[in-house]
Structures are given as C-alpha cells and as structure tokens.
N, C-alpha and C positions, 0 to 999 in steps of 0.2 A: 299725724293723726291724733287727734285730743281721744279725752275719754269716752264719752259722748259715742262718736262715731266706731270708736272700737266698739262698743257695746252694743249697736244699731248692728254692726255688719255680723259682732259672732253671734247677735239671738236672731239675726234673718237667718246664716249658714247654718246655725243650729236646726231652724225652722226647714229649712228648703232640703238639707237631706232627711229630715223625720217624714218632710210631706214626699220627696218625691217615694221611700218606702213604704208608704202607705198607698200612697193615689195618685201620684206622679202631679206633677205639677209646679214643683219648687221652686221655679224659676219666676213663678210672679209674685212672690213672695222675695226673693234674693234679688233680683234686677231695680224694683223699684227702689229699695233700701239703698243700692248702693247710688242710687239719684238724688235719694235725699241725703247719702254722705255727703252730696257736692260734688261728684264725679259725672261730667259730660256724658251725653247719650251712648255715643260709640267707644270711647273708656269703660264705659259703667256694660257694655254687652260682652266685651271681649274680654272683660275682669270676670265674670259670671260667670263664662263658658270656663276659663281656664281655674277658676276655683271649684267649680262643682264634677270636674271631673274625675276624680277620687271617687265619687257616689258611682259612678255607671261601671269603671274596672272593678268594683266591690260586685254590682249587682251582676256581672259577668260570672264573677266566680260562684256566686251562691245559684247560679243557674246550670254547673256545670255537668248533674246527672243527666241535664235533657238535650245536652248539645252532643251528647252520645250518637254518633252515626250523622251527625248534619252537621259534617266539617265540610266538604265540598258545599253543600247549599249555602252555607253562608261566606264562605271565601267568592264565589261566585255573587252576591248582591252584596257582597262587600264590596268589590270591585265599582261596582256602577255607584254604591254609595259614595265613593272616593270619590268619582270625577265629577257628583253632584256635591258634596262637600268643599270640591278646589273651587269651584266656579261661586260657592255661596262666599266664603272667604275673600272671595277676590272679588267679586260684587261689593259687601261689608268694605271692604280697607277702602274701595275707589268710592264708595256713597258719601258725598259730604255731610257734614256733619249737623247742618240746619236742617235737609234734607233727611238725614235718619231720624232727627226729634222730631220731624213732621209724621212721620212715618209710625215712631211708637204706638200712638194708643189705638191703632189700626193692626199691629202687629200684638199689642197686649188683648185687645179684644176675639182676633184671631187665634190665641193660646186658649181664652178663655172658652170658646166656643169649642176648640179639640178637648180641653180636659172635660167639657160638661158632655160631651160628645162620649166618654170613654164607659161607659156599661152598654151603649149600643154599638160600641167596636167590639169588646169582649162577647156580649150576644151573639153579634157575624161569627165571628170564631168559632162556639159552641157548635151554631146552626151546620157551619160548611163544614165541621168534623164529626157531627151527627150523619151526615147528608154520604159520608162514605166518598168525600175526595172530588172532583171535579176537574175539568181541562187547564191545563196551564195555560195561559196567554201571555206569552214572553215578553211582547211588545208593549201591551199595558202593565205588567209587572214591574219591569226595569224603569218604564218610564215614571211610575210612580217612584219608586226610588229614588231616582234620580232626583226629583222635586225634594224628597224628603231630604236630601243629603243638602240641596239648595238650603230650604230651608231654615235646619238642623245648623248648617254652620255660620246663617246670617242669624237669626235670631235664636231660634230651638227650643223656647216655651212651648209644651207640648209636642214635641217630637215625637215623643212613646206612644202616644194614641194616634199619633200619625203615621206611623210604620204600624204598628198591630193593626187599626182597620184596613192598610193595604194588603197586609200580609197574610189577614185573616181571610181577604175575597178570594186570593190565588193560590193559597198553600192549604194543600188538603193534608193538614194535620190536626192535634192533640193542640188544647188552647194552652197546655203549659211547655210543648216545646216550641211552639210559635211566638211565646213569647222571650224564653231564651233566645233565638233567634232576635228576635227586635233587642232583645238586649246586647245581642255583639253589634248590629248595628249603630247603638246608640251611642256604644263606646268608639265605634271606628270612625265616626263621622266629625264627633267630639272631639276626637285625636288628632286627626284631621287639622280641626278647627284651631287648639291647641298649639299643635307645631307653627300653625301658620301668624298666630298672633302672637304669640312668644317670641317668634323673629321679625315681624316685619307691624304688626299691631300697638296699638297706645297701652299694655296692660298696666294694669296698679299694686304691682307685689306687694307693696304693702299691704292689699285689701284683701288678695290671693292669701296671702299667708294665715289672716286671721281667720276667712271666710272658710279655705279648706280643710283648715284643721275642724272647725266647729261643724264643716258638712259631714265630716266620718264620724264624728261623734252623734249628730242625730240621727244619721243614716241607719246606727248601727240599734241606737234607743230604738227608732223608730219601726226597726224590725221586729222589736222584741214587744212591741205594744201593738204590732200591726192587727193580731189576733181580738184584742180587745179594743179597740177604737172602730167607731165605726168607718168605712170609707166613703161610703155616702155623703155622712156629714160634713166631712173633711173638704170632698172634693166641692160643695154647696158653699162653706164659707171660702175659701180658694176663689172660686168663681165668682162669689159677690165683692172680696176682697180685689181682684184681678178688672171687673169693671168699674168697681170706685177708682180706681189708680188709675185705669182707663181715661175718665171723665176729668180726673183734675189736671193729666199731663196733655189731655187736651185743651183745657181752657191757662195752663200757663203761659 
C-alpha cells in the first residue's frame, strides 16, 4: 500500500464512521474508496464490512439505557437476523465476481434510495408510537428481517434505515428504543458477516487496519458534532455523492 492509497482509505474510514454517526450512511462513502484503491468488487465489500464494524459495537453501547427491558425482543429477531445474515454471506462468497461488479451500482443506488428514504422511516416510527402500539404480525416482521439480515451481509449500505422502517411498522414503541434495537441488529448481522469473511472471504487487512482504526476515530468526532452539523445536509450530499459513484461504476 503506497502513500496515496493509505490516505484515500483513512480520510474515507475517517469520513464513513463521522457520516454513519450522524446520518447513517458511510458505506458509500467507504466502499467506493476502497475501488479506487484498486481492490476488486467482492475484496473491496468484504474489506468494508469487516473495517467498519468497530462503528456499530460502539453504537450498541451508546444505546445501552434503551435496550433496558428489550433483551428477549431482540435476542428473538436476532435469531431470524442470523439465518438471514448466513444465507447473505453465502450468497456474497458463491457470486462471482464479474457478476457482483455488474451488480454494484444497482446495489449503490439501492443504498442510496434507503438513506434518502430515512426521515420518512424515522416519521413511521413517531407516528406508530404516537398511535399507542398496534398488532404484531410475526409473519411479516421476521420475514422482513430476514431480507434485512440478506441484505446487510451481502452488501449493507443502508441497512439502518432498512431495519428502522421495518421496525418502526411492527414494533409499538418509543422511536429511541427502536432504534437501539436496530442497532443490536446492525451489530449481529455484521458479526455475522464478519466471522464469515474473516474465514472463508477475500478480506484486505491491510485496508481493515487502516480503515478501522480511522472509523472509531470519526465515529467518535462525529458524535460530538452530531449536534451541530446538520443531518439533512449530510445525508443530501451522501446521496448525491452515492449516485455519482452509482453512474461512473456503471459506465466502467
């Protein structure tokens, strides 16, 4: 790794955990980077997943007043996130690799649309915890999960506002313990992901090391500015940012 590309990968990791504490997102911000280090499509996703995982056991713990009494809730769609998680993983490792770069900017565009998507999942939330609770539908719950956990462990741009707007139609709670919630998901599915690329996937330690270290570092800036930055903004350029990358990894 020249200079150069060191530099690229710690001001993305730097970038992608400030953005995902702010407004979630950081992954199209961190994934594209490690494309232009020169790292292959399916290298440069499983490099991603396992560098930025440091940011989501962080945002676990900083959510720990609200996960007070919803240990069974989330041990229970943690389970269903599992086995939607092994099958994304295992889907990923078997996709060849001409096949997933065809694939990218169909999956960056789809991140794009969940992160521009995320004040109207936050919304549902409000509304279904104003509205005083609702019926559970097990069968549409889990299976949403489930997709999530798919996913979350093939690609996972956008996973967070993918689980909060499922989470927020079926779970009649408070929009800040729902989303604890989505954040032990985010980390189990991750982990998941994780374990399964660290032994049997293409990863890039070399990229992991510099990336990870630069994510907890902006993770932790980015908490502290989270107050003063707007999220709006953030998430507008994210998204315009996410459909240029879109457009040029389509026409390479």
């Amino acid at each position: 790794m020249d200079l150069a590309q060191f530099g690229l990968l710690a001001g993305a990791g730097l970038l992608a955990g400030g953005i995902n504490s702010v407004a979630g997102g950081g992954s199209l911000v961190s994934f594209p980077a490690l494309l232009a280090a020169g790292y292959p499509g399916v290298p440069a996703n499983v490099t991603n997943t396992v560098a930025l995982w440091p940011g989501y056991a962080g945002s676990v713990l900083g959510f720990r007043p609200e996960l007070v009494g919803q240990g069974r809730r989330a041990i229970v769609f943690s389970v269903t996130s599992v086995i939607g998680a092994v099958a994304g993983c295992v889907l990923l490792l078997a996709t060849p690799g001409k096949v997933f770069d065809a694939l990218v900017p169909g999956l960056v565009l789809a991140a794009c649309a969940l992160l521009a998507a995320q004040p109207w999942a936050a919304r549902l939330v409000s509304e279904r915890a104003a509205a005083g609770g609702g019926r559970w539908h097990a069968v549409w719950l889990h299976s949403g999960l489930l997709l999530g956990g798919v996913y979350g462990a093939y690609f996972g741009a956008g996973l967070g506002v993918m689980l909060l707007g499922i989470l927020g139609v079926f779970v009649p709670e408070r929009l800040n313990r729902v989303n604890a919630v989505r954040a032990v998901l985010s980390l189990v599915i991750n982990t998941v992901a994780l374990l399964a690329f660290a032994l049997f996937g293409p990863v890039r330690w070399e990229a992991v090391a510099v990336m990870a270290t630069a994510s907890l570092l902006g993770g932790y800036l980015g908490a502290r500015v989270a107050r003063r930055l707007s999220p709006t903004v953030l998430r507008v350029v994210v998204v315009a940012f996410g459909v240029v990358v879109a457009g040029v990894l389509a026409l390479r």
